[in-house]
C-alpha positions in Angstrom: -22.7 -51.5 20.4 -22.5 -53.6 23.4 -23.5 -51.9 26.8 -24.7 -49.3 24.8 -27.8 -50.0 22.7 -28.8 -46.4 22.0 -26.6 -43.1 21.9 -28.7 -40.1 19.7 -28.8 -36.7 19.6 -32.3 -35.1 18.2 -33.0 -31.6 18.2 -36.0 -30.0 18.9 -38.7 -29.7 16.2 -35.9 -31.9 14.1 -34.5 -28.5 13.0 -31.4 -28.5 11.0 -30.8 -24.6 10.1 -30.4 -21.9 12.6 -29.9 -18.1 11.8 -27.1 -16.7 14.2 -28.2 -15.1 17.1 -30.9 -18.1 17.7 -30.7 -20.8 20.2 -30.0 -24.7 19.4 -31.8 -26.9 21.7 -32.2 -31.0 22.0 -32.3 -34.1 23.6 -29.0 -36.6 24.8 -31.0 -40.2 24.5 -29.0 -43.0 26.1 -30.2 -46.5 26.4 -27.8 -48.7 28.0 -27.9 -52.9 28.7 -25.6 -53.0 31.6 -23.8 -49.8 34.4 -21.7 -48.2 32.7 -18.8 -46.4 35.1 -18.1 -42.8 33.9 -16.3 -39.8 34.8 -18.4 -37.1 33.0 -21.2 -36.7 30.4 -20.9 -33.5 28.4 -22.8 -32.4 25.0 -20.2 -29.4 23.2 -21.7 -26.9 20.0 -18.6 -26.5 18.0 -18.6 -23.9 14.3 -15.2 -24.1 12.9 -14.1 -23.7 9.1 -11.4 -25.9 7.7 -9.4 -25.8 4.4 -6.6 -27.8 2.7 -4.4 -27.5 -0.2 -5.4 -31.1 -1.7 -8.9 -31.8 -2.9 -11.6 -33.7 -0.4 -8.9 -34.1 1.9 -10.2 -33.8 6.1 -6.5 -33.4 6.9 -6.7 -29.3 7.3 -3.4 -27.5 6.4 -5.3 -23.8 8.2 -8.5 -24.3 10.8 -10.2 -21.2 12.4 -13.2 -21.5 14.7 -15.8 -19.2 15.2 -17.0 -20.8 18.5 -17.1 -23.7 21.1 -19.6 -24.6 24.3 -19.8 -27.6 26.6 -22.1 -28.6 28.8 -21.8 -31.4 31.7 -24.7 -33.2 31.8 -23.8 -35.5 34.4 -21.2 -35.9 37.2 -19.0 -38.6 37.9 -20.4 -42.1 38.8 -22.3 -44.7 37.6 -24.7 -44.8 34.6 -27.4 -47.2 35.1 -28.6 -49.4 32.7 -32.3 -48.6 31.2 -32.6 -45.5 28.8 -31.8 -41.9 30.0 -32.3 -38.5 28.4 -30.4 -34.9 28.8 -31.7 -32.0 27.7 -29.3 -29.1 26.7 -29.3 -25.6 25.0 -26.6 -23.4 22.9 -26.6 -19.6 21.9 -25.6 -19.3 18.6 -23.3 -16.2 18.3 -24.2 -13.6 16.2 -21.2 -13.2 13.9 -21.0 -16.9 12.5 -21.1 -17.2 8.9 -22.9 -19.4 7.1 -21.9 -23.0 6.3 -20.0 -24.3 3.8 -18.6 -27.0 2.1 -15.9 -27.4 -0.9 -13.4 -29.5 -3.0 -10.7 -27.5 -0.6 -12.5 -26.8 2.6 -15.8 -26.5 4.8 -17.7 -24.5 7.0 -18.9 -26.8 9.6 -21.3 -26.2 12.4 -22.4 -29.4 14.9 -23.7 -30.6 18.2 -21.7 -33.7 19.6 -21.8 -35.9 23.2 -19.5 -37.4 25.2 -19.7 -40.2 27.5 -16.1 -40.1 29.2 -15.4 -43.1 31.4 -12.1 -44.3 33.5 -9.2 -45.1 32.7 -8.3 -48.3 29.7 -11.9 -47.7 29.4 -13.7 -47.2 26.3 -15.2 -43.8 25.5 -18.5 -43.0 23.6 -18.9 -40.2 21.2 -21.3 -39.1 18.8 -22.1 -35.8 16.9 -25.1 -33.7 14.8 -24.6 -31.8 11.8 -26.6 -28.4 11.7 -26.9 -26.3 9.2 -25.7 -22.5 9.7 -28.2 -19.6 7.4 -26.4 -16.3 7.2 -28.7 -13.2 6.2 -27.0 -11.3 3.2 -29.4 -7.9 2.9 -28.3 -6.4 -1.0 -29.7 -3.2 0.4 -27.1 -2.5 3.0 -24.3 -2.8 0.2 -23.2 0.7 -0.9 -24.7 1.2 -4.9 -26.6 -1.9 -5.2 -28.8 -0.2 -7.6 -26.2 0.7 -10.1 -25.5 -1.3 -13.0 -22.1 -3.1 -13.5 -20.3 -2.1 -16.5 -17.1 -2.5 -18.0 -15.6 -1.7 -21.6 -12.8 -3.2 -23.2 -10.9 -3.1 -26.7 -8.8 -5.6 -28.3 -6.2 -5.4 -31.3 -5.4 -8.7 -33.2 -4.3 -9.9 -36.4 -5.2 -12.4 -38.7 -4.2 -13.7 -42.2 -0.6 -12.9 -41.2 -0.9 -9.4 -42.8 -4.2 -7.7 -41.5 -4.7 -6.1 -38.1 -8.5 -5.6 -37.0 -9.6 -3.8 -33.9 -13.1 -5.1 -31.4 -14.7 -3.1 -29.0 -17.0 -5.1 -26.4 -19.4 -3.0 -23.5 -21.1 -4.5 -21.2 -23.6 -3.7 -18.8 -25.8 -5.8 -15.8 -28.9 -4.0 -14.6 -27.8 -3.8 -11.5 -25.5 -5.4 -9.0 -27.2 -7.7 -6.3 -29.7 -10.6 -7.1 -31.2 -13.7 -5.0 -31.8 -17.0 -5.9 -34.5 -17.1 -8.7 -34.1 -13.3 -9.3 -33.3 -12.5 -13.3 -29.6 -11.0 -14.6 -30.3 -8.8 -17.7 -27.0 -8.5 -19.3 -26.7 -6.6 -22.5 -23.1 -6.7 -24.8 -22.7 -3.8 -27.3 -20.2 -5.0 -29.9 -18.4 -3.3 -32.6 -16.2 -5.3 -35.4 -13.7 -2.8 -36.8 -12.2 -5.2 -39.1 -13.4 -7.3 -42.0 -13.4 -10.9 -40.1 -16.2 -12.7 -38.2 -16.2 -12.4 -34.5 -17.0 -16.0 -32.5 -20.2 -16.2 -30.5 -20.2 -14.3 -27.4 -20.7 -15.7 -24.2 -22.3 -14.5 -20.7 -21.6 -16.8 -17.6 -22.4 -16.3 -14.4 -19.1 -17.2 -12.4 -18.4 -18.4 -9.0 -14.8 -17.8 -7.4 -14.1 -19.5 -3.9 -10.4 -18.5 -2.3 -9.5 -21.0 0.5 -6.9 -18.8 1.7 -3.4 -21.5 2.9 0.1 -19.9 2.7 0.0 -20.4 -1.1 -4.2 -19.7 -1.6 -6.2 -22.1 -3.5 -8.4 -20.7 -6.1 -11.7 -23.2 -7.2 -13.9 -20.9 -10.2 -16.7 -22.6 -11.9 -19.3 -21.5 -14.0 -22.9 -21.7 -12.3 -24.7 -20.9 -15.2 -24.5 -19.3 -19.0 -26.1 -18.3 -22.1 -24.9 -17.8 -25.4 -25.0 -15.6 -29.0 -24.2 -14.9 -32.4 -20.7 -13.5 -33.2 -20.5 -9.9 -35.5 -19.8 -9.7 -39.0 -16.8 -7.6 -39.9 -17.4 -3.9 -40.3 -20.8 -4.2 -38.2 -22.0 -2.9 -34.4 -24.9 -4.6 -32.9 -26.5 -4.6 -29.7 -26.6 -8.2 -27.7 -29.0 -8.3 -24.8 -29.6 -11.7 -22.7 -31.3 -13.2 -19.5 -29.7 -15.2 -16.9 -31.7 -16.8 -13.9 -30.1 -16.9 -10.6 -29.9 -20.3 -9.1 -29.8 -21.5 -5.2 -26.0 -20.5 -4.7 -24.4 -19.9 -1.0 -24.2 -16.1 -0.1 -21.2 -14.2 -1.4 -18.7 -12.8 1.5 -19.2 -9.2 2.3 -16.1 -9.4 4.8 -12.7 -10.2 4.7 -10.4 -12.2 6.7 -11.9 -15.9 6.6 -10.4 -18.9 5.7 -13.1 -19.3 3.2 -13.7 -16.3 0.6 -16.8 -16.3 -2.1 -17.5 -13.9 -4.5 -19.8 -13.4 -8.1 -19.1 -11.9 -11.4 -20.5 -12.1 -15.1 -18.1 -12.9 -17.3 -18.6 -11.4 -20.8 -16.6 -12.8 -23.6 -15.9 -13.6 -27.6 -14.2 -16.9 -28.7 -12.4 -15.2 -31.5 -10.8 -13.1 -31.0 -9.9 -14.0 -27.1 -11.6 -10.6 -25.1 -13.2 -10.6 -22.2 -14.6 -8.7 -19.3 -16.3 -9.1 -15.8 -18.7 -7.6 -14.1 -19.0 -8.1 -10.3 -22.1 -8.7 -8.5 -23.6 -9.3 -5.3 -26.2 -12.9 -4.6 -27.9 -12.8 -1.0 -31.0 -13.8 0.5 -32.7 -10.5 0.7 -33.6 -8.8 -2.7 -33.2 -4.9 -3.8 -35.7 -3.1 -2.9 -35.9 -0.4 -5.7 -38.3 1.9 -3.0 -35.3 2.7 -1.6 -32.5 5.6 -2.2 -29.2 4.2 -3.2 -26.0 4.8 -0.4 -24.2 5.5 -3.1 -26.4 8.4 -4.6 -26.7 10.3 -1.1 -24.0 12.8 -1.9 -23.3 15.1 1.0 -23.5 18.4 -0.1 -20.1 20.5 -0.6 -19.1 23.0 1.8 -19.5 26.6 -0.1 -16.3 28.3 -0.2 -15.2 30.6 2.4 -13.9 34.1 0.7 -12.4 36.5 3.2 -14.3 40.0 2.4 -12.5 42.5 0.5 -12.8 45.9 1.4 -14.2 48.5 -1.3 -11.9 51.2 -2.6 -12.6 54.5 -1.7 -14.3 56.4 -4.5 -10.9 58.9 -4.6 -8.6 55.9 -5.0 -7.1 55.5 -8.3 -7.5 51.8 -10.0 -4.1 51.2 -10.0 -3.8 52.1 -6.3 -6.7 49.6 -6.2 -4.8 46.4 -8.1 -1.8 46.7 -5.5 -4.0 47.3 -2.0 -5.4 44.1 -3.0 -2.5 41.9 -3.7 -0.2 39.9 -0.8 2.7 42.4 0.1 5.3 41.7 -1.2 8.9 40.8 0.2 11.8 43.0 0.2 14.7 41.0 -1.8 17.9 40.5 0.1 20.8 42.3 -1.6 23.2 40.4 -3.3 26.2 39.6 -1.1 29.0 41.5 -2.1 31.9 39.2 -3.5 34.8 38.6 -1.3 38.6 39.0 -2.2 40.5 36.6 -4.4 43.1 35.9 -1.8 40.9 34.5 0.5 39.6 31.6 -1.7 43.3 30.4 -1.5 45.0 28.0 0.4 46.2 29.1 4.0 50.1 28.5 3.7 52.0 26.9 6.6 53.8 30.1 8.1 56.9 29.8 9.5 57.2 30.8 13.7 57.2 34.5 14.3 60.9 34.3 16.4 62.5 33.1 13.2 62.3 37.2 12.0 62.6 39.0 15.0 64.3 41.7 13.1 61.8 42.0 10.7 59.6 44.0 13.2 57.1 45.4 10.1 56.3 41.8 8.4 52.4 41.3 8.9 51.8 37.3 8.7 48.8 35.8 7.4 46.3 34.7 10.1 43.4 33.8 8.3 41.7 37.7 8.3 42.6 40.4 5.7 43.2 43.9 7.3 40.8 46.4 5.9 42.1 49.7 4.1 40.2 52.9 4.6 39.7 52.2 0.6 38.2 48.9 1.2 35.7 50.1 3.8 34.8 52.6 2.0 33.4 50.6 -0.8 36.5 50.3 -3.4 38.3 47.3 -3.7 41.9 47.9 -2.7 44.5 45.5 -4.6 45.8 42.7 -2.3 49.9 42.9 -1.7 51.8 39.4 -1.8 53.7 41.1 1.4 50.5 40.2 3.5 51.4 36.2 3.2 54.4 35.1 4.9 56.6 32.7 2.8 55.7 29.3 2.1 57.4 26.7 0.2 55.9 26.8 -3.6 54.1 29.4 -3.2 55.2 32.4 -5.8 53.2 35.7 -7.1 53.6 37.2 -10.3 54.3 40.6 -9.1 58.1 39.7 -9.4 59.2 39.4 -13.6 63.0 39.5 -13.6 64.4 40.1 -10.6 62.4 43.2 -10.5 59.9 44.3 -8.3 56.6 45.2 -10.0 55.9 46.9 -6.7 54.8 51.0 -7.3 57.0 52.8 -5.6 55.5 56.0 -3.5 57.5 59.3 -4.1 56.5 60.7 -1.1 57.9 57.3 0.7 60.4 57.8 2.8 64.1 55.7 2.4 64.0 53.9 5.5 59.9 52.5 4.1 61.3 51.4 0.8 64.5 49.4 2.6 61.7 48.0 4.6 59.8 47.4 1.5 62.6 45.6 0.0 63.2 43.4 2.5 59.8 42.2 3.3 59.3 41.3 -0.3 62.8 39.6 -0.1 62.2 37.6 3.0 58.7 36.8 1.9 59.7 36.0 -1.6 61.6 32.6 -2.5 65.1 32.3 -3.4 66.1 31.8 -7.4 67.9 29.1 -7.8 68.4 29.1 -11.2 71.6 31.4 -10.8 72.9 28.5 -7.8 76.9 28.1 -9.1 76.3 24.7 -8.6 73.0 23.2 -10.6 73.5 19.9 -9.8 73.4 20.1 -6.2 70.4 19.6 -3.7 69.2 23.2 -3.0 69.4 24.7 0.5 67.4 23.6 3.3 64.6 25.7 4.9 66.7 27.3 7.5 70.0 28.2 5.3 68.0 29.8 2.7 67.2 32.7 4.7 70.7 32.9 6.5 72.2 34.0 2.9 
């Protein structure tokens, strides 16, 4: 090492797992030959998790980390040679997780020391490894005391023609366990068909996520235990044992780069069914003493019925039946429907000054004028003589020339000329007796000068 004989970093009591919330402490031992020149002296406590998409690879696609302290040790100047020691102390924070380390990434926790010197000088580091313990109590996870279960059926066919049916439950004793605790798992099978089922298989499984943009998935078996298959036509009950062996803590909380959870995974080799029942392993066991969160039901709220008045003893009991139903709303009438006329068209009228002779020629502005009939409730008939004339627009109150207009006796002769010539002028001219077929017809203006 040259200059440096000795650079070492021991912790107190040679302790190498912490609990978070607990204080790291140590030693910095240099032991040097000759001065060394150097700017600072600093020890950092560094947790971080790292994970990659390519097995045992250091180069981290995603880091996050949980915490980092320095401390300066000494100033700037000049080390002398002989052997010097540093004491320093860390507060572990108390959300850390615990540590971990996989094919695709790691949970690492570690103490390391500097010795920065000047410039195109030569810098000395070193670092220790410490082990992070995280406390997983079972008994704060809501229904730990419930058993795990899970039913499924499966429909398959075999000797190309026949069609056979299993139905495999399954059921753990309950749902958390610590290392050396035992897993009774118990299969009910039922063989509706007339073939042999495989053996059946319970494992206890492992899943780690190392969550990258496209998450890595690494799921092992940790341990397993086996059975006899079912002979067709049969139902039997398959119960097993499963020890729990030293496994790292599953994660009760999302969001880390690093995700572990348990299940048993129930199964037959033939046909190919399976199920899974999740489960909890920690570091503090059930304690069956106490209630289970997830049996504390709050208690329902009792309905809240408004009080009915009693009927008077003189009331009648249909009177009764309607007092104590909702009132009812009076229905809107029907709207009455409107006239025909006024679902057509509007026509383009013609100017007013083109007829200033014909003084009693009502035009068509969009309203109907209402007869005394009309207001009174009877629908009066609609006369074409309210609409001014329009090109292509034609009633069929005119059949031959003749007007299908009732004449009034008690009508005077200057009213019927008037008559007669509003329903002229408002009426279009026949052209069919025109003299001369074959030429254009007149225009707008000329048809009403003839």
């Amino acid at each position: 090492m040259g200059k440096l004989q000795e650079f070492e970093i021991t912790l107190n009591n040679n302790k190498t797992a912490y609990s978070p919330g607990e204080s790291i402490s140590g030693t910095l031992k240099i032991s040097i030959a000759q001065p060394i020149p150097c700017k600072a002296i600093k020890v950092n406590c560094q947790g971080f998790c790292g994970v990659t998409s390519k097995s045992n690879d250091t180069d981290w696609t995603e880091e996050e980390q949980y915490f980092s302290s320095s401390v300066s040790i000494a100033d700037k100047g000049t080390l002398k040679e002989g052997e010097h020691s540093f004491p320093f102390k860390f507060l572990l924070p108390a959300a850390a997780p615990a540590s971990f380390e996989g094919p695709y990434g790691r949970i690492i926790y570690r103490v390391r020391a500097f010795i920065e010197t000047p410039r195109f000088a030569k810098d000395y580091k070193i670092e220790k490894p410490f082990s992070m313990l995280y406390t997983v109590n079972l008994n704060e996870v809501p229904g730990i005391q419930e058993p795990s279960s899970s039913s499924v059926t499966k429909n398959f066919s075999y000797m190309l023609v026949k069609n056979g049916t299993v139905v495999l439950n399954a059921e753990s004793d309950m749902r958390g366990y610590i290392a050396g605790q035992i897993i009774k798992v118990s299969a009910e099978i039922e063989n509706k068909s007339e073939k042999s089922t495989g053996h059946v298989v319970a494992s206890l499984m492992q899943k780690v996520t190392y969550n990258t943009k496209k998450p890595t998935y690494d799921l092992r078996a940790v341990a397993e235990v086996e059975g006899p298959g079912v002979k067709g036509g049969n139902k039997t009950v398959w119960k097993e044992q499963i020890i729990v062996p030293t496994l790292h803590q599953s994660s009760l909380t999302d969001g880390n780069l690093i995700h572990i959870c348990y299940y048993i995974q129930v199964y037959l080799k033939y046909p190919e069914v399976s199920l899974t029942l999740p489960i909890y392993i920690g570091n503090v066991a059930v304690d069956p003493t106490l209630p289970s969160s997830s049996r504390t039901v709050p208690p329902m709220p009792a309905p809240r019925n408004n009080p009915t008045p009693a009927p008077s003893p003189a009331a009648a009991p249909a009177e009764t039946a309607l007092t104590s139903l909702p009132p009812r709303t009076t229905p809107k009438p029907a709207p009455k429907p409107r006239p025909r006329s006024c679902y057509v068209a509007s026509p383009s009228a013609p100017p007013a000054d083109l007829y200033p002779e014909l003084s009693g020629v009502a035009f068509y502005n969009g309203e109907l004028t209402k007869s005394p009939q009309t207001e009174s409730g009877s629908q009066a008939a609609v006369s074409p003589n309210a609409f001014s004339y329009a090109p292509g627009l034609s009633f069929r109150h005119r059949q031959n020339g003749i007007s299908a207009l009732p004449s009034s006796s008690s009508s005077s002769p200057q009213d019927t000329n008037m008559n007669q010539m509003s329903s002229s002028a408002s009426l279009p001219p026949n052209y069919k007796s025109s003299a001369y077929p074959h030429e254009p017809p007149p225009a707008y203006d000329a048809s009403f000068n003839t």
